[in-house]
VMD Tcl script that draws the C-alpha trace (Angstrom):
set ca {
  {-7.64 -12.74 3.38}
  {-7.08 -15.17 0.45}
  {-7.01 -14.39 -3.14}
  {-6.46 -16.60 -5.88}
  {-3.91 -15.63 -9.69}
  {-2.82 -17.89 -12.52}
  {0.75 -17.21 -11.33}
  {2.40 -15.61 -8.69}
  {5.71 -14.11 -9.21}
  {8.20 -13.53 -6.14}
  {10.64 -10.80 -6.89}
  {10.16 -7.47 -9.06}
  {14.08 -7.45 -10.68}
  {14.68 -7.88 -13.97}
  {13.79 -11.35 -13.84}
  {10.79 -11.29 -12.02}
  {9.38 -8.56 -13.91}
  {10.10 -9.83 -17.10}
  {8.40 -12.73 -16.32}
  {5.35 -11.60 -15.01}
  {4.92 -9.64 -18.13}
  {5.50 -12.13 -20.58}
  {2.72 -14.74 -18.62}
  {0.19 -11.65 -18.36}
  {0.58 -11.08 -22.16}
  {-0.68 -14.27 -22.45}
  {-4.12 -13.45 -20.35}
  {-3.36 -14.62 -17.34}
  {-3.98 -13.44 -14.29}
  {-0.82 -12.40 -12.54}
  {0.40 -10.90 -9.13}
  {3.82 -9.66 -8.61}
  {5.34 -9.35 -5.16}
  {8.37 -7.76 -4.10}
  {9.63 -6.03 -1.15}
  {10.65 -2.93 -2.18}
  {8.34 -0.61 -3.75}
  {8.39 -0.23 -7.26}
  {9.73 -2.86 -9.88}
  {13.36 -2.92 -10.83}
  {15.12 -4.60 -8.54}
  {19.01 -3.51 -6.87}
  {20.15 -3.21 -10.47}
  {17.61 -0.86 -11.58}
  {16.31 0.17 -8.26}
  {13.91 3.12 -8.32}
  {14.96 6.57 -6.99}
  {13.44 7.75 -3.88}
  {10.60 9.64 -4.10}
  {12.81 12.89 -2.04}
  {14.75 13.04 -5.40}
  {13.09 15.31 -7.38}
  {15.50 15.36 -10.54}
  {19.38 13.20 -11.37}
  {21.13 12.85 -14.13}
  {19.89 9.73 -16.29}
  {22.04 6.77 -16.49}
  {21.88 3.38 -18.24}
  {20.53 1.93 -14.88}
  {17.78 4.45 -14.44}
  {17.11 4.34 -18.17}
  {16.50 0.68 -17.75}
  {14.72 0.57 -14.64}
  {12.20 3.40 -15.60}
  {11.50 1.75 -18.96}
  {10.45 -1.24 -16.60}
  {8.45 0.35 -14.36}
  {6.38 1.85 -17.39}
  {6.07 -1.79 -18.83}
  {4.60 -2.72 -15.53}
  {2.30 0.01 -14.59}
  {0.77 -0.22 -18.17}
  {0.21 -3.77 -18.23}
  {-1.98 -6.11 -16.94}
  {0.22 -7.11 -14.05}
  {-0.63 -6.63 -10.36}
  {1.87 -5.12 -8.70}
  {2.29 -5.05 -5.34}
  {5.65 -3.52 -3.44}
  {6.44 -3.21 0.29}
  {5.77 -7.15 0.57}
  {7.47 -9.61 2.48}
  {6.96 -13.16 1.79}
  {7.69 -15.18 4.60}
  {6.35 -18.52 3.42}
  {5.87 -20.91 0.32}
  {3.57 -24.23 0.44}
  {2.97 -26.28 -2.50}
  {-1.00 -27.77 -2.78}
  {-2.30 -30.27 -4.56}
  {-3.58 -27.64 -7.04}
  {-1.04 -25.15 -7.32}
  {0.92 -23.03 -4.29}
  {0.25 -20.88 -1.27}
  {2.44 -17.86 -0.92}
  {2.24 -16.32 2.54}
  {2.90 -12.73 2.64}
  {3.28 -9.44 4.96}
  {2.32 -6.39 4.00}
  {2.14 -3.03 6.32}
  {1.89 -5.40 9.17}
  {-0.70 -7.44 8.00}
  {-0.36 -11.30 6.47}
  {-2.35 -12.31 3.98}
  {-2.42 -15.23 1.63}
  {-1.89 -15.92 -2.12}
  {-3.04 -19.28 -3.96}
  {-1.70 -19.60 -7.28}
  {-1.63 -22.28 -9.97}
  {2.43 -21.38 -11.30}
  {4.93 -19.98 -8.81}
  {7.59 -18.05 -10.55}
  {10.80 -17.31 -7.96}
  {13.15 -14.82 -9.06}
  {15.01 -13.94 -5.54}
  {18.39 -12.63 -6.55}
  {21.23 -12.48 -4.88}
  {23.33 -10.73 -2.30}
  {26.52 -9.97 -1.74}
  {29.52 -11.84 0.28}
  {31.80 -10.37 2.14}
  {34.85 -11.94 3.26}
  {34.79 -11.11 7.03}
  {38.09 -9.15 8.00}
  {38.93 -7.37 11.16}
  {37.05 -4.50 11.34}
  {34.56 -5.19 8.79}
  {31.43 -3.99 11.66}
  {32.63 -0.41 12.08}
  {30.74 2.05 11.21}
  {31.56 3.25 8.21}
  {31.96 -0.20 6.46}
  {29.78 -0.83 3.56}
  {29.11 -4.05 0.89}
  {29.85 -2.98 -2.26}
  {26.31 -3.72 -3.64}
  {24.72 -1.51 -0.15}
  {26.89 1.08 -1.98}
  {25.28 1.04 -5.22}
  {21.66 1.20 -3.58}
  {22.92 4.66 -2.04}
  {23.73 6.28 -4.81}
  {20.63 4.64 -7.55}
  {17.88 5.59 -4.77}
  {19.33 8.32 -2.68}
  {22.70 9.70 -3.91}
  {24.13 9.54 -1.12}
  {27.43 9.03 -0.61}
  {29.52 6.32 1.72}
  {31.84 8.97 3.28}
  {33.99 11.93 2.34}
  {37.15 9.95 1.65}
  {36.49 5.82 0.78}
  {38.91 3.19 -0.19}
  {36.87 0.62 -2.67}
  {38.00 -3.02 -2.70}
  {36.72 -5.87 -3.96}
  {36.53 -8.03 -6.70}
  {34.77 -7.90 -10.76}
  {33.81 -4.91 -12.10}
  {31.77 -3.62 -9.59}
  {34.41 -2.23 -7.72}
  {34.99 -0.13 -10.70}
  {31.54 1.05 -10.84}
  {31.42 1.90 -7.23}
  {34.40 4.34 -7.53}
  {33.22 5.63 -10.69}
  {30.02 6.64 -8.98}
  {31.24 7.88 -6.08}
  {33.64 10.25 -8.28}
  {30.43 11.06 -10.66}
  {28.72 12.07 -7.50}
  {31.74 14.47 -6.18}
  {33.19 11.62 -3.96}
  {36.70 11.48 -3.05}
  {38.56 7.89 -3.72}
  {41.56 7.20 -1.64}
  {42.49 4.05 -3.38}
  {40.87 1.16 -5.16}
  {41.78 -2.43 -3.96}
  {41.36 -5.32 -6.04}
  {42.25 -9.25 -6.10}
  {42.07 -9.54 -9.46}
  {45.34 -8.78 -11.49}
  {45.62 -6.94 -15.17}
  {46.17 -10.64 -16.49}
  {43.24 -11.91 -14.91}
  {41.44 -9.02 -16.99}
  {42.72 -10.29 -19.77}
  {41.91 -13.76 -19.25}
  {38.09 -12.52 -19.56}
  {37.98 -9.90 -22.49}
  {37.34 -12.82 -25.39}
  {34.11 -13.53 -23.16}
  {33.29 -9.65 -22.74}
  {33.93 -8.57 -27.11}
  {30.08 -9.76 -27.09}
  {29.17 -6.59 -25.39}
  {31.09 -3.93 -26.68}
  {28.67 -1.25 -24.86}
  {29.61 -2.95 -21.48}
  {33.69 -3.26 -22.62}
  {33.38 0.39 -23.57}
  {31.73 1.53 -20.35}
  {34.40 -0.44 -17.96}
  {37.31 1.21 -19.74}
  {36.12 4.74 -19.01}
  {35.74 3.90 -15.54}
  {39.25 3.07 -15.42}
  {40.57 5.55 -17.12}
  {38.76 7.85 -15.47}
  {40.06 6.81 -12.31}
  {43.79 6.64 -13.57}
  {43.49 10.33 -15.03}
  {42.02 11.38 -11.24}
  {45.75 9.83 -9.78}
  {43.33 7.48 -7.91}
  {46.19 4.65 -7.06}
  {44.37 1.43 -8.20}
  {45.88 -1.21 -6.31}
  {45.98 -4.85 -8.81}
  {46.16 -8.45 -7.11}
  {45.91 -6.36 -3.42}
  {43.30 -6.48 -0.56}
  {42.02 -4.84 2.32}
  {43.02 -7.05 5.31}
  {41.96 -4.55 8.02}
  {39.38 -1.66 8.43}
  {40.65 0.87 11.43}
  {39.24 2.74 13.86}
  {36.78 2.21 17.08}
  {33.70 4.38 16.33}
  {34.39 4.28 12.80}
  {36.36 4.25 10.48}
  {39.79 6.14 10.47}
  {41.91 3.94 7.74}
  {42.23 0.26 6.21}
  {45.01 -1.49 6.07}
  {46.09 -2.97 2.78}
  {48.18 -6.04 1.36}
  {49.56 -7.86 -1.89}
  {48.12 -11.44 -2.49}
  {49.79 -13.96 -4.12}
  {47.81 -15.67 -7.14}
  {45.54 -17.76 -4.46}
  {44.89 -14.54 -2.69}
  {47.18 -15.24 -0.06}
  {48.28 -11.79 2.19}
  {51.96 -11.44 1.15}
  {54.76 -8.97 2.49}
  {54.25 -6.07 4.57}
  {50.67 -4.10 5.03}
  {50.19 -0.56 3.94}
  {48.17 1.89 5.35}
  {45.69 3.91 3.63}
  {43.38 7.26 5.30}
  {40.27 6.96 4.48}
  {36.56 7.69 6.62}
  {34.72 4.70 4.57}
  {35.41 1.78 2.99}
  {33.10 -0.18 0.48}
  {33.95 -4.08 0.69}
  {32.60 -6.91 -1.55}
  {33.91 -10.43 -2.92}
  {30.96 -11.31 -4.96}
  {27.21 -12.25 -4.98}
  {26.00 -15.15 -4.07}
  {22.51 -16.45 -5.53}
  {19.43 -16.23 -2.90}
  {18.45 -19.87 -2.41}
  {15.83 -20.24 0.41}
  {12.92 -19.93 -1.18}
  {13.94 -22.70 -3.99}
  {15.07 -24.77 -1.31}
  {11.65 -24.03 0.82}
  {9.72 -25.10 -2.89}
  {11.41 -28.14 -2.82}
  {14.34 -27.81 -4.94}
  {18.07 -29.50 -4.79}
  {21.32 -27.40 -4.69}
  {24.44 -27.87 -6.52}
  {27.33 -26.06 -6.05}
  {28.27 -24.56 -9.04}
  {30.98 -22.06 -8.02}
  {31.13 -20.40 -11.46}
  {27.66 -19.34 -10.96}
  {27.87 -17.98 -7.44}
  {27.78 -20.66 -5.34}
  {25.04 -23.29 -4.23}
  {22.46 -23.04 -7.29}
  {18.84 -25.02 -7.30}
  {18.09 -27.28 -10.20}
  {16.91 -24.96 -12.92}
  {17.05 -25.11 -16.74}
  {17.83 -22.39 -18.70}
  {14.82 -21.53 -19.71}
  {13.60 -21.26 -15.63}
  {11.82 -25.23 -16.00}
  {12.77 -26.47 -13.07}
  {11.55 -30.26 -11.70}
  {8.49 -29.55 -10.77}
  {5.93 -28.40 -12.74}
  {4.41 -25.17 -11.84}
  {7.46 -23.71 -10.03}
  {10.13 -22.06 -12.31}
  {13.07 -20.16 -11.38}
  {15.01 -17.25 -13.23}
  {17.33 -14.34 -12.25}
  {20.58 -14.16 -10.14}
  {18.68 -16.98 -7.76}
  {19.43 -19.43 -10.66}
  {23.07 -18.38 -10.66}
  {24.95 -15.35 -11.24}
  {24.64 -14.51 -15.18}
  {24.19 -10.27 -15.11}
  {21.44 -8.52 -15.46}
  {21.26 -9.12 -19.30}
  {20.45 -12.53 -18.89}
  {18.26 -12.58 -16.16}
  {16.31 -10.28 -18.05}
  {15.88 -12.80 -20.49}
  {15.28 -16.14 -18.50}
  {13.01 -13.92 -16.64}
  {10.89 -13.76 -19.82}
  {11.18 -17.83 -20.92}
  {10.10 -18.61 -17.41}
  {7.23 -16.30 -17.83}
  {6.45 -17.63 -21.26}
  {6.68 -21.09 -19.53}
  {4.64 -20.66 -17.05}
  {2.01 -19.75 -19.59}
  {2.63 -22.84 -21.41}
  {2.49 -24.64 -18.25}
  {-1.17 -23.32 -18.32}
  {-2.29 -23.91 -22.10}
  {-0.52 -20.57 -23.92}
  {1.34 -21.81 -26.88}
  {4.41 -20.06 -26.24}
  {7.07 -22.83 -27.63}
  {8.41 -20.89 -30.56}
  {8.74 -17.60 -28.80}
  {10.93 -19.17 -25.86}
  {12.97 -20.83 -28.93}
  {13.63 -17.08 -30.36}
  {15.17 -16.18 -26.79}
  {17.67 -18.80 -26.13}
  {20.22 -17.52 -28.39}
  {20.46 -13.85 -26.99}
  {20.22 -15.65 -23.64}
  {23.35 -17.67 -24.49}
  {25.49 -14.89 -25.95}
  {24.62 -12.19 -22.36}
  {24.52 -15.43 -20.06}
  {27.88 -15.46 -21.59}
  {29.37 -12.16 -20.63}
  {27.65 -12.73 -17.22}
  {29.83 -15.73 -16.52}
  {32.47 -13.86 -17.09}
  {32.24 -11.28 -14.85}
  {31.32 -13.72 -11.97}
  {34.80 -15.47 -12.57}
  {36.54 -12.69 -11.76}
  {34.90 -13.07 -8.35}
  {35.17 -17.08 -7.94}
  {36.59 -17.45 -4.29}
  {40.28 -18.75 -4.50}
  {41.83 -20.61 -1.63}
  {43.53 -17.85 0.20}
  {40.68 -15.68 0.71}
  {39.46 -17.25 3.76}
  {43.05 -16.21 5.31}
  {41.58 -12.56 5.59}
  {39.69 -13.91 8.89}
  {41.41 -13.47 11.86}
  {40.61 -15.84 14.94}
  {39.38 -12.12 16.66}
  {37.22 -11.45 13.49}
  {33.39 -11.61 13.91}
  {31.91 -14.00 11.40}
  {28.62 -14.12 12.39}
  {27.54 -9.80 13.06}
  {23.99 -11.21 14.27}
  {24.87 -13.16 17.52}
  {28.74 -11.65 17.77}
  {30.56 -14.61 16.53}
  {34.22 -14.52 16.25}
  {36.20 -17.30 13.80}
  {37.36 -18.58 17.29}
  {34.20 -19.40 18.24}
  {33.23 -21.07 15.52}
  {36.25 -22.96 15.18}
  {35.89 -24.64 18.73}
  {32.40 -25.56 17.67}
  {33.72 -27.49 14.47}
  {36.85 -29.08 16.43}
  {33.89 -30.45 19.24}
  {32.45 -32.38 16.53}
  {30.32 -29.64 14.25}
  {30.93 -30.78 10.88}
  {27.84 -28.65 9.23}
  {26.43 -25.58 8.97}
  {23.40 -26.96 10.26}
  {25.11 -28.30 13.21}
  {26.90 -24.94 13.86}
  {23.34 -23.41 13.88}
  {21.78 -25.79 16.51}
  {25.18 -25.00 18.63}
  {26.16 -21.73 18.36}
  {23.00 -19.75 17.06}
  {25.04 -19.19 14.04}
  {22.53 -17.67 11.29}
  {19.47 -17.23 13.68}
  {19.59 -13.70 13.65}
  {17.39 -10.88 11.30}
  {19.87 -11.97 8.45}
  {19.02 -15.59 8.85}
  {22.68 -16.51 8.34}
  {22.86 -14.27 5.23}
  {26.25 -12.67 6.03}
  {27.77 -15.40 7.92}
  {26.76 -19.11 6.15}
  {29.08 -19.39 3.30}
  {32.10 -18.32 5.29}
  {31.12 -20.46 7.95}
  {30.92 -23.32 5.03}
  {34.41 -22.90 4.54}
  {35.48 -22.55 7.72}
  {33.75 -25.88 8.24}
  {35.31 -27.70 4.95}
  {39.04 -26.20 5.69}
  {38.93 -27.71 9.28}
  {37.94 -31.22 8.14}
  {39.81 -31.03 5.13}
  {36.53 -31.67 3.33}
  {35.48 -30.00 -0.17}
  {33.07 -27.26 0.04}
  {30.42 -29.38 -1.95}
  {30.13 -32.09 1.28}
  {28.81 -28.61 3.60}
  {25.47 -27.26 2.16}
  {23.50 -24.20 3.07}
  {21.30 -24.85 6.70}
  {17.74 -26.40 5.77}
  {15.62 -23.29 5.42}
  {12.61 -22.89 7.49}
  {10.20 -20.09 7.75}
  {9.49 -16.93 8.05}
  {11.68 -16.82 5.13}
  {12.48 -13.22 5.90}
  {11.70 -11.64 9.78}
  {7.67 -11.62 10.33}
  {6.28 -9.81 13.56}
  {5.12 -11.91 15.79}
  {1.77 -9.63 16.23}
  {1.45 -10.27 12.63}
  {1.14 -13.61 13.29}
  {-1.06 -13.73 15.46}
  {-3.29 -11.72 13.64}
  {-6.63 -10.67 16.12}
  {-5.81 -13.28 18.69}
  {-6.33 -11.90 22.17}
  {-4.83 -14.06 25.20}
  {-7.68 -12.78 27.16}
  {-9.95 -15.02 24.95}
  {-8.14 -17.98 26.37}
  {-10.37 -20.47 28.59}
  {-7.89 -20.83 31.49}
  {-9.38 -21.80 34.64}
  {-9.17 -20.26 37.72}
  {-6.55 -21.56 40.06}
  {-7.75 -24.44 42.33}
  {-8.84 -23.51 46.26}
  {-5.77 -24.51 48.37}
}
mol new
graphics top color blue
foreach p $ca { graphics top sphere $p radius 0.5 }
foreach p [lrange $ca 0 end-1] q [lrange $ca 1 end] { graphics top cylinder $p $q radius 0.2 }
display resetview
């Protein structure tokens, strides 16, 4: 089945949303895909529908203000779909999708990708036991399900989020045995000229603090996790000063706790920009490697525009508003006069891209980090990859990530190297003394995401085949 929009938007965020609103103000015709399903994103993800009531906060505010935009516009929606491949035509794209096990294809004239980002996690022993969770899995389990991580969690990580997560988890009648952070007080301080442009935000982060310090929750500046213990889960975490490069220094300390929510950052989700055609730069200020993109979400080809945490890490304020300039460019790109109404955007878009930047700072990988690895530590969760491994890969003669792939199987998992790449990357560039720049991301290749193979093959029966019978001896 093939059907056929002005523009096709891939990702239902604050980016992508925004963006296929402003192009279907316009008249167009426009399809949004996303794989969860309702619009809004991880940010502003939707509740699940076994929630019957929750106290409102700025993130469900937001996200069910969005979902109301949607459902009331002329935008087609359409959740629970995976796409697993992009091809550009002559006359616009083809976007190959999955949805309740069956494929399907979309033609469309614009393609507007807004794929987000996930989260990196420095791997550290003990980061696969049960009871381990990313930072950003955190958030989804208290905005959809409320659901705690455990009874007793040590949060550590980098940027504000760690704050958040140990905010919520108190909010939600959580105990937190500690929060563990990289960043320092003076690193703080280094970003509050950058963050007096959102005094709501400023405001917000300073109750989370002091709502921790009034709880006697020990909040542990310039430290780290180093260990998670336990065998079938987790029983404690193991915790260390860093220098100012993040180096472990001095003795460990050991903490109780039944969970532990770990993060270092989000990276920006590059595949599909790569599958479209687009070069990456790394731009570790915004992330990590970032495709080509202007601000407004033009990128170097025509009908393809980008927007959202995929174009680099910026906060949800800005992607909200790229993710309406690429909309309003896509419609251009299609006849709308929509030049002066981009123009009236770029200057809020400056002042919250600003803020964003910021925040992502406070998570820009310094040089120690990678020290957190053990040789024992699995890298790569998919195929059970320890650093070792890897390591005698690279010293036989593996000098990229692509090259670790062929050999080790490296990022051929259901992840397709989500978790493991950019630490591999590093592993790569430290070995060879190389900078990070020389070792990009693998080449993508599709499925973008895991596709049945049934799916496929669609109503292909083997016993249509016309094999011969074997010949008479």
């Amino acid at each position: 089945m093939t059907e056929s929009y002005d523009i096709a938007v891939i990702g239902a965020g604050p980016a992508g949303a925004n963006a296929a609103l402003s192009a279907a103000k316009h008249g167009f015709r426009v399809l949004l895909l996303d794989e969860q399903p309702a619009p809004g994103g991880q940010v502003w993800r939707a509740k699940s529908a076994a929630i019957l009531s929750a106290p409102a906060t700025p993130e469900s505010r937001a996200g069910k203000a969005l979902r109301a935009a949607v459902r009331d516009s002329d935008v087609h929606h359409q959740g629970n779909t995976r796409v697993w491949q992009i091809e550009r035509q002559s006359a616009g794209w083809d976007v190959h999708t999955l949805t309740d096990g069956q494929t399907a294809k979309v033609m469309a004239k614009a393609l507007i990708l807004s794929p987000g980002a996930r989260e990196f996690v420095q791997p550290i022993p003990g980061w696969t036991t049960p009871g381990v969770i990313g930072l950003a899995g955190a958030t989804a389990l208290f905005k959809r399900d409320l659901l705690l991580p455990g009874n007793r969690t040590v949060v550590s990580g980098t940027g504000p989020l760690v704050f958040f997560v140990a905010s919520e988890i108190r909010r939600l009648g959580g105990q937190v045995a500690a929060v563990v952070t990289p960043n320092t007080r003076r690193d703080w301080l280094g970003v509050l000229p950058a963050m007096r442009g959102r005094p709501d935000l400023l405001a917000r982060g300073a109750l989370w603090v002091a709502d921790l310090m009034l709880a006697g929750v020990p909040l542990l500046w310039g430290h780290s996790v180093t260990a998670a213990q336990g065998q079938g889960s987790v029983s404690g975490v193991s915790v260390r000063k860093l220098d100012r490069n993040w180096e472990p220094i001095g003795g460990e300390r050991g903490i109780e706790a039944d969970s532990l929510c770990l993060g270092h950052g989000l990276i920006p989700n590059v595949e599909a920009a790569q599958l479209a055609g687009l070069p990456l730069h790394l731009r570790p200020e915004l992330g990590g490697w970032v495709p080509e993109v202007g601000a407004d979400g033009r990128t170097q080809i025509d009908n393809l525009f980008l927007c959202g945490d995929g174009a680099g890490i910026r906060g949800a304020a800005a992607a909200e508003i790229q993710g309406k300039m690429a909309g309003l460019n896509a419609a251009r790109h299609l006849g709308a006069d929509t030049a002066g109404a981009i123009a009236e955007l770029q200057q809020s878009y400056a002042r919250a891209a600003r803020f964003g930047l910021a925040m992502t700072k406070l998570s820009q990988p310094r040089s120690g980090l990678s020290s957190l690895t053990t040789p024992d530590t699995v890298v790569c969760r998919c195929e059970s990859l320890k650093q070792s491994d890897i390591l005698a890969e690279v010293a036989s003669g593996a000098g990229s990530t692509n090259a670790v792939k062929s050999g080790l199987r490296a990022g051929m998992g259901p992840c397709g190297g989500k978790y493991c790449q950019t630490a591999i990357a590093r592993m790569i560039a430290a070995a060879h003394d190389r900078p990070e720049g020389d070792i990009p991301p693998p080449t993508p290749r599709p499925p973008l995401r895991p596709v049945p193979a049934s799916a496929l093959a669609g109503d292909f029966d083997y016993n249509d085949l016309p094999i011969p019978k074997p010949a008479p001896l």
